[in-house]
N, C-alpha and C positions, 0 to 999 in steps of 0.2 A: 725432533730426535726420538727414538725407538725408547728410549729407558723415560720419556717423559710417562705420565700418565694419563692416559687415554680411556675416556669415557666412548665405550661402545654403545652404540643402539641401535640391536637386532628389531625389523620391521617385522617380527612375527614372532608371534607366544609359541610355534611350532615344536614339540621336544629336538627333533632330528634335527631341523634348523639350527639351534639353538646349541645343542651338542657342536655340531662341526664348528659354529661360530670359534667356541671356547678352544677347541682344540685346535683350530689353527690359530688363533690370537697367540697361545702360548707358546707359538714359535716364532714368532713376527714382536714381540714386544715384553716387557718384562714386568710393567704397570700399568694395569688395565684397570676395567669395571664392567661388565655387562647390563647393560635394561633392554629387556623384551617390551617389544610394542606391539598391537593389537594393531595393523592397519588394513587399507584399502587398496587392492592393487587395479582396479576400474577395468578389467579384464577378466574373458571367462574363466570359468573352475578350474577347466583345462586350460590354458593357450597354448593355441594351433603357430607354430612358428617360433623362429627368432626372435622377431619384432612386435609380438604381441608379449614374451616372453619379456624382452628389455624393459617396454613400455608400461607392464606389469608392476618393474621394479622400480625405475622412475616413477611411479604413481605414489605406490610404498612409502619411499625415500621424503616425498615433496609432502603425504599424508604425516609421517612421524615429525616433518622439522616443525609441521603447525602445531603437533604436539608437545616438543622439547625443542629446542632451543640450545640444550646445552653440549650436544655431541660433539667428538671429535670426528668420526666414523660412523658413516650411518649405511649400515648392509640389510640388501635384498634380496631376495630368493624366490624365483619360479619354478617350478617345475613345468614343461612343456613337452607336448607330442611334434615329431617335426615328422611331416608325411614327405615320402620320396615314394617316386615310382618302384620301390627293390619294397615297399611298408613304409608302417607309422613305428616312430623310435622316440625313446623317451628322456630326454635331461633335465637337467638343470642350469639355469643362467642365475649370476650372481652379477651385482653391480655394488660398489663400495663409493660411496660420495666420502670425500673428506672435506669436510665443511673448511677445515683452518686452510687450505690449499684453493679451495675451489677445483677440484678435481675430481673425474670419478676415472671409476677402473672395474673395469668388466671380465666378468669370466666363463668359462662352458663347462659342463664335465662330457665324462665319457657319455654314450649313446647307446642305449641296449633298445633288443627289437620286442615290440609289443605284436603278440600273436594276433592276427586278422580278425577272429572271431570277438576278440576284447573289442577291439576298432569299432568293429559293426555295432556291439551294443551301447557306444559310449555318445554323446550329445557334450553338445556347450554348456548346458546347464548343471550340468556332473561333472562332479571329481574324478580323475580316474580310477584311485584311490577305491573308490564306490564299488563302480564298475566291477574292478578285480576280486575285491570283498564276495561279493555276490558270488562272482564267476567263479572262485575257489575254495566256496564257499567259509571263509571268516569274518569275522566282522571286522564294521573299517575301526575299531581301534585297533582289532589285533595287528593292524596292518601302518599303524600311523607311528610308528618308528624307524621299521623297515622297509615302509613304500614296495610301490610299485614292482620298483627292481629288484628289491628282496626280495619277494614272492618269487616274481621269474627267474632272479640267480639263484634259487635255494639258499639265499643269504648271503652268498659270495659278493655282492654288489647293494650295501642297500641305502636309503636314501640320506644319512648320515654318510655315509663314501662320498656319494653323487654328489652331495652340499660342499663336502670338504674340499674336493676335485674342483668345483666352481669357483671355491672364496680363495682358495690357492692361486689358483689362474689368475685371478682380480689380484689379488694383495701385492702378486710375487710384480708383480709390474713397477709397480714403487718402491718396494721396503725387502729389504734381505732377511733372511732367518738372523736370530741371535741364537749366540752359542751359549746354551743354559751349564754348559756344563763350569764346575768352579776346580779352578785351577789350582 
């Protein structure tokens, strides 16, 4: 049930991550808790793809239950480059394990285009994150709230958006908005 109270456990200490978790939680349920975990997604800095993207979060997911044990909700967050012949475009994939279900639930955000010249300079070994830092010149904390696609959308898009748009996608598959409002 939705009004139960549900121990969340976000797979990344990430601020932006961790923002969108909270904000869409607060639509989906009315007794929550959040714990930020530290984990391993066994995929590069970037992943190139979908499926290095899911498999990312899968990693995450299976890295926090050895850690806790106690979740109800256990959410993951990649950020990934998906190359198409038109460029390389940037999202985010979320996946939500619910442990009491044995179920997960997957989500995508929007896709913004990453300029060619970023592309060229960016390896598997690097963030992209980095990459753009550099290129635009700020440093990657100035840049580790509003990502990637902040930088590119002038803020209109940033990776708090992208996260939220992800774990939306995932949630809304099982569970309806509640109506906070008191009647």
């Amino acid at each position: 049930m939705q009004n139960d109270n549900k121990l969340i456990i976000v797979c990344s200490k990430n601020k932006a991550k961790n923002e969108a978790v909270k904000n869409v939680m607060m639509q989906y349920f009315k007794n929550f808790e959040i714990k930020s975990l530290e984990t391993n997604s066994n995929v590069s800095e970037t992943p190139i793809g979908d499926e290095e993207g899911i498999k990312g979060c899968l990693h995450r997911i299976k890295d926090a239950i050895s850690q806790n044990e106690n979740g109800n909700l256990y959410i993951a967050m990649e950020g990934i480059l998906s190359k198409t012949t038109y460029g390389s475009f940037l999202c985010g994939w979320t996946v939500i394990y619910n442990k009491v279900e044995n179920e997960y639930y997957y989500g995508c955000s929007a896709k913004i285009k990453i300029p060619d010249e970023i592309i060229e300079k960016t390896d598997k070994s690097q963030r992209l994150s980095e990459v753009v830092a550099k290129f635009v010149g700020r440093t990657d904390d100035e840049i580790s709230t509003i990502g990637t696609n902040g930088l590119l959308t002038q803020g209109a898009y940033t990776r708090t958006d992208e996260f939220t748009d992800s774990i939306v996608c995932a949630i809304a598959t099982k569970y309806k908005k509640i109506n906070n409002k008191e009647n």
